[in-house]
C-alpha positions in Angstrom: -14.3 -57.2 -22.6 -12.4 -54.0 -21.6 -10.8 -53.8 -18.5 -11.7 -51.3 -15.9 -9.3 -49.7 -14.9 -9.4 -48.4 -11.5 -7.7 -44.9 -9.7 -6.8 -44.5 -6.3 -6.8 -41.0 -4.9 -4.7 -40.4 -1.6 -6.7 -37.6 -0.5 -4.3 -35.2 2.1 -5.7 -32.7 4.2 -6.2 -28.9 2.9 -6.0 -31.0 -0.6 -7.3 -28.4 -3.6 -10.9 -29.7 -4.5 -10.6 -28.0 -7.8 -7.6 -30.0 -9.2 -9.2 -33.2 -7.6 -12.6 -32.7 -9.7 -10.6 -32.1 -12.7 -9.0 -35.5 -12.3 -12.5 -37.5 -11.4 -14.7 -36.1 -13.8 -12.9 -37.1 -17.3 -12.9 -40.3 -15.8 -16.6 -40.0 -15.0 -17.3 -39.2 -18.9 -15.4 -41.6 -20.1 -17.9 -44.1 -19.2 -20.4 -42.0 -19.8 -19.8 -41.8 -23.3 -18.2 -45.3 -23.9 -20.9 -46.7 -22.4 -18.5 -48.9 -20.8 -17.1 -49.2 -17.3 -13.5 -47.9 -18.3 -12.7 -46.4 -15.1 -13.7 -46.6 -11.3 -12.2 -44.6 -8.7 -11.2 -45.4 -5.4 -11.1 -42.5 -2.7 -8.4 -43.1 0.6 -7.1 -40.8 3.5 -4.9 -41.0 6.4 -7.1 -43.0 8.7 -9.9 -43.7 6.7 -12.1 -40.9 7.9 -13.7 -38.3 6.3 -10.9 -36.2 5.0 -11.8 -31.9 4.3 -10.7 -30.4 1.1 -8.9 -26.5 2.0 -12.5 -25.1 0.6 -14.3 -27.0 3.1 -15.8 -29.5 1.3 -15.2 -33.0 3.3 -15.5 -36.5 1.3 -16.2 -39.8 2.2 -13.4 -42.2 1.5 -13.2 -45.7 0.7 -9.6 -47.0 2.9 -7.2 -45.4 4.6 -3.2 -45.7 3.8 -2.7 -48.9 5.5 -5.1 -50.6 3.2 -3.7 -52.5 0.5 -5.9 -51.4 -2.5 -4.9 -53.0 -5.8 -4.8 -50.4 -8.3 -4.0 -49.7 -12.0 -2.7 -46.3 -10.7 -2.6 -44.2 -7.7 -2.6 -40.3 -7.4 -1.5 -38.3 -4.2 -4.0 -35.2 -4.0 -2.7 -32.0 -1.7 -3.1 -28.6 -1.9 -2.3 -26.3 1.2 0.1 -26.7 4.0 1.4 -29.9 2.3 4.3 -30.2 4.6 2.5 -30.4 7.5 0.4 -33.2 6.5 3.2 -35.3 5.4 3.1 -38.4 8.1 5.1 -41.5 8.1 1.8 -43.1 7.5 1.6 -41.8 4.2 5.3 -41.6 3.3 5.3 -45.9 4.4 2.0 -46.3 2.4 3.7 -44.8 -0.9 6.6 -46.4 -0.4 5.0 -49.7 0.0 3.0 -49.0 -2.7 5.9 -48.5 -4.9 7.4 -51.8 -4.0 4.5 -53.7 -4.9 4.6 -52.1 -8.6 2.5 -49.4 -8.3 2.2 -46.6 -10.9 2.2 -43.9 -8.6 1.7 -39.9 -9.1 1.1 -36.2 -7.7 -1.0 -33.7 -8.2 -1.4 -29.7 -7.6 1.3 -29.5 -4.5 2.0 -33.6 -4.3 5.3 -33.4 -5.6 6.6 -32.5 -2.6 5.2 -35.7 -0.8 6.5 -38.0 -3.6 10.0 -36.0 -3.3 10.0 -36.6 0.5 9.2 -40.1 0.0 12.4 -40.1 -2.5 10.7 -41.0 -5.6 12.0 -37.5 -7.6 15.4 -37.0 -7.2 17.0 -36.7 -10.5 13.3 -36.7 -12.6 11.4 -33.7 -13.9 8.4 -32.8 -11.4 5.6 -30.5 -12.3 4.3 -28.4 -9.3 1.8 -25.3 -9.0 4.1 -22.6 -9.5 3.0 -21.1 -6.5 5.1 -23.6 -5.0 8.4 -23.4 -7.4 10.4 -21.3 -5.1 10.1 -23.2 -1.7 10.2 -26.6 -3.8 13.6 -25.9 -5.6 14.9 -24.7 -1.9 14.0 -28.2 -0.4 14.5 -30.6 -3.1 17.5 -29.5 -5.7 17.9 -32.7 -7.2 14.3 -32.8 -8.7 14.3 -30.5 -11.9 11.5 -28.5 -11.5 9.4 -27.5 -14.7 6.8 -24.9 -15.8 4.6 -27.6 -17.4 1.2 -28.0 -17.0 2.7 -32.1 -16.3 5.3 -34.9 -16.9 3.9 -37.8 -18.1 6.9 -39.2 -19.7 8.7 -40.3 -15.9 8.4 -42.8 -13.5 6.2 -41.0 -11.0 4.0 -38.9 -13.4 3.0 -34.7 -11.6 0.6 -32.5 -13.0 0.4 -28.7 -11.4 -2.9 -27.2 -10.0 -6.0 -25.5 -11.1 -7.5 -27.8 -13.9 -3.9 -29.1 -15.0 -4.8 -32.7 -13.9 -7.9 -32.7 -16.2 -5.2 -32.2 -18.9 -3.1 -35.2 -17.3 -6.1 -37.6 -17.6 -7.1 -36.5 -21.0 -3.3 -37.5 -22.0 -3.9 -41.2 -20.0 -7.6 -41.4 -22.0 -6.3 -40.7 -24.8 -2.9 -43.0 -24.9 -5.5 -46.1 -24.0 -8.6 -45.6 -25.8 -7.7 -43.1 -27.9 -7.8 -39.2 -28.7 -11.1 -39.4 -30.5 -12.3 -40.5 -26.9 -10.6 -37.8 -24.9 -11.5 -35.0 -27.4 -15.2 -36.0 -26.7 -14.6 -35.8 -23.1 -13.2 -32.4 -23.5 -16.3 -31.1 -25.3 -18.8 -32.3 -22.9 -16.5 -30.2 -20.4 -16.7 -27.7 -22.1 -13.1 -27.4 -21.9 -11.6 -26.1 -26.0 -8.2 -25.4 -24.5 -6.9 -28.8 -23.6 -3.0 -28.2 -23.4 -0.4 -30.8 -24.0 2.2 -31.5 -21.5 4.6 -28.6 -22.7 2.1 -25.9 -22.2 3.3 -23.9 -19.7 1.2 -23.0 -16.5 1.2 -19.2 -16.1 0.3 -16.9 -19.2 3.8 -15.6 -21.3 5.0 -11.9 -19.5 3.5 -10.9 -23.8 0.3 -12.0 -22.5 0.1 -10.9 -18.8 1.4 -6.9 -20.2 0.3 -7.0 -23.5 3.9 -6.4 -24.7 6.2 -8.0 -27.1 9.3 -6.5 -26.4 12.4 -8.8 -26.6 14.3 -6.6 -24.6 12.1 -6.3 -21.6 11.4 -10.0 -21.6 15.0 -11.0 -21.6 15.7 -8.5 -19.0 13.1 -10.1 -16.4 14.1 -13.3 -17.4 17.5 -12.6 -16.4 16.2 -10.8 -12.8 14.3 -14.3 -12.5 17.7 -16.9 -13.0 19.7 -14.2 -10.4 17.4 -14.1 -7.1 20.0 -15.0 -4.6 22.8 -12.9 -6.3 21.2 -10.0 -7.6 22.6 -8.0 -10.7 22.9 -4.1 -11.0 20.7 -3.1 -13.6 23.3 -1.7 -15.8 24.8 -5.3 -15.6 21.3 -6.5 -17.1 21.1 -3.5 -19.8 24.7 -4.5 -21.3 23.9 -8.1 -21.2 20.2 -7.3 -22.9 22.1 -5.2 -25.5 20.8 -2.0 -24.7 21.8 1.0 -22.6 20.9 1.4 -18.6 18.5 4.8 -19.5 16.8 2.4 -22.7 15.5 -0.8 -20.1 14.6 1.9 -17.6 12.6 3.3 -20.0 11.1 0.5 -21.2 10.2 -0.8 -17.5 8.6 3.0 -17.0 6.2 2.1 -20.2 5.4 -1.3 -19.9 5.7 -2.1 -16.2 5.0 1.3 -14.6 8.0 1.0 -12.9 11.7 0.9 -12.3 14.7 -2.2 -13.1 15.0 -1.9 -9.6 11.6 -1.7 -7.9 10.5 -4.6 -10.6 13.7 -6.8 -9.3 13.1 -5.7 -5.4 9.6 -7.3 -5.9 10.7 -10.5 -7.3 13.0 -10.8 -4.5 10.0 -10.2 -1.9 7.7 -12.7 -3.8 10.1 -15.3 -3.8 11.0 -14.4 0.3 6.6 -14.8 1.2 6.7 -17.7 -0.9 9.7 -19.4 1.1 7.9 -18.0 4.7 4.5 -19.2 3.9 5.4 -22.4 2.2 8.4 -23.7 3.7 10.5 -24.2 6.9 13.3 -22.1 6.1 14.7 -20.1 8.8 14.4 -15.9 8.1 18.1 -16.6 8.0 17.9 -18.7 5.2 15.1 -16.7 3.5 17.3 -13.9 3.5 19.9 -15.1 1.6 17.7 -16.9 -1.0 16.4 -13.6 -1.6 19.3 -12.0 -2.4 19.8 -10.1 0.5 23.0 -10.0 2.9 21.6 -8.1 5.9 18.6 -10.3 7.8 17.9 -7.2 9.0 17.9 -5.0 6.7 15.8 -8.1 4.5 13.3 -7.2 7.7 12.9 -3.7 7.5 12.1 -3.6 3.3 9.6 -7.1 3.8 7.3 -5.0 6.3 7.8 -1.9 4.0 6.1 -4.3 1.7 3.9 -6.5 3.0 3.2 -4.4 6.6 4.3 -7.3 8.5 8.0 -8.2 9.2 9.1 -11.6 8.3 8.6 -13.3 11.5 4.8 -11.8 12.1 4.3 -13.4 8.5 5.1 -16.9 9.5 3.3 -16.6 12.8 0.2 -16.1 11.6 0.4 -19.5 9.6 0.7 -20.9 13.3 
């Protein structure tokens, strides 16, 4: 007979229910259309309580962390806040977990428990790029990528939204085949399964409808130089073209200027770090490229109509 495998989900607070269906329901199918019982699924939270997803939806688990549940793998599910729901319950659970053998992973925001339980440090970690700025800040020994996941380490991530059904579809398929996981993605209706390469966010081609090389090197060089910014005509020698040329690309494609395109970058990356990190405004500052705190205070509220500090408060 084939043996059932069975999932454990380590379901954290403010966890994303979207990413946690995505991983359930290929599993769900699989039997489905096997007509075998290939998979069964194990739900567990901190105290084995009812545990509510950041939409509102609550679900009934099966343990809590202190169980010992034996397990063919086991999945950490977050989603908002993660930081804040990282307990020494959970980081003793995983780490007990691990010592027994367990194949352990992340999902949507998780790689930031598994890199706080000091499972990452030198692997390639897939995260919701919401979360690449503040994670690179925390944790630079994990090499953060823009894949959809990393199946090919230790402790296996996939990124948010419906990444993990992609992730599961790679596990159905390397143990009972493709021909299996390609029928589980048609009864989801899902034609754009994406290997582990794919990368999460759409190309700057596809987001603008442009295919300059220019303009895309250019950004990409504004994106590697947050903390250091470059003077645009830096960035139009090393791009090949003249200063008045990339603004004038920027004006067609973009709607703006080098400089108000590379000011927002900075910005992004500075709400990221406030919302999703512990970083002092200090330290935000600087890893957004800018040598005055408060100068960095007076353009943030020119932008967001809060200053830096009001932003943080009001995750409080």
């Amino acid at each position: 007979m084939t043996k059932t495998e069975t999932y454990l989900f380590y379901l954290i607070e403010d966890f994303t229910h979207m990413p946690f269906s995505c991983a359930v329901e290929p599993l769900r199918l699989a039997n489905h259309l096997s007509g075998k019982p290939l998979y069964e699924w194990k739900l567990a939270s901190e105290n084995g309580e009812m545990v509510r997803a950041s939409n509102g939806v609550t679900s009934i688990v099966d343990y809590s962390f202190e169980d010992r549940v034996k397990s063919d793998r086991l999945f950490v599910m977050s989603g908002l806040n993660t930081w804040k729901h990282i307990t020494p319950g959970l980081i003793n659970a995983l780490r007990r977990e691990r010592s027994h053998g367990a194949r352990i992973g992340g999902m949507c925001s998780a790689a930031y428990v598994l890199a706080h339980a000091g499972f990452l440090d030198g692997c390639r970690a897939a995260v919701h790029w919401e979360y690449h700025d503040s994670f690179m800040e925390e944790f630079p020994d994990v090499s953060v990528v823009r894949n959809v996941f990393v199946a090919d380490e230790k402790f296996i991530t996939a990124s948010g939204g419906t990444a993990p059904a992609d992730l599961i579809l790679h596990l159905i398929g390397e143990t009972h085949g493709q021909g299996l996981a390609n029928e589980i993605a048609d009864q989801m209706v899902y034609s754009g399964v994406r290997e582990a390469s794919a990368e999460q966010k759409a190309s700057l081609q596809a987001r603008h409808g442009m295919r300059n090389p220019h303009l895309a090197r250019a950004i990409g060089l504004m994106g590697e130089a947050i903390e250091d910014p470059r003077h645009t005509s830096d960035i139009a020698g090393e791009v090949g073209i003249s200063t008045r040329q990339l603004e004038r690309l920027f004006g067609r494609y973009l709607n703006c200027s080098p400089s108000k395109y590379y000011l927002e970058l900075r910005l992004n990356k500075a709400r990221n770090l406030l919302i999703q990190s512990e970083c002092s405004v200090t330290e935000v500052a600087m890893a957004a490229g800018f040598k005055s705190v408060t100068h960095f205070a007076r353009v943030y509220r020119g932008s967001f109509g809060v200053s830096p500090g009001e932003q943080r408060s009001r995750l409080t």
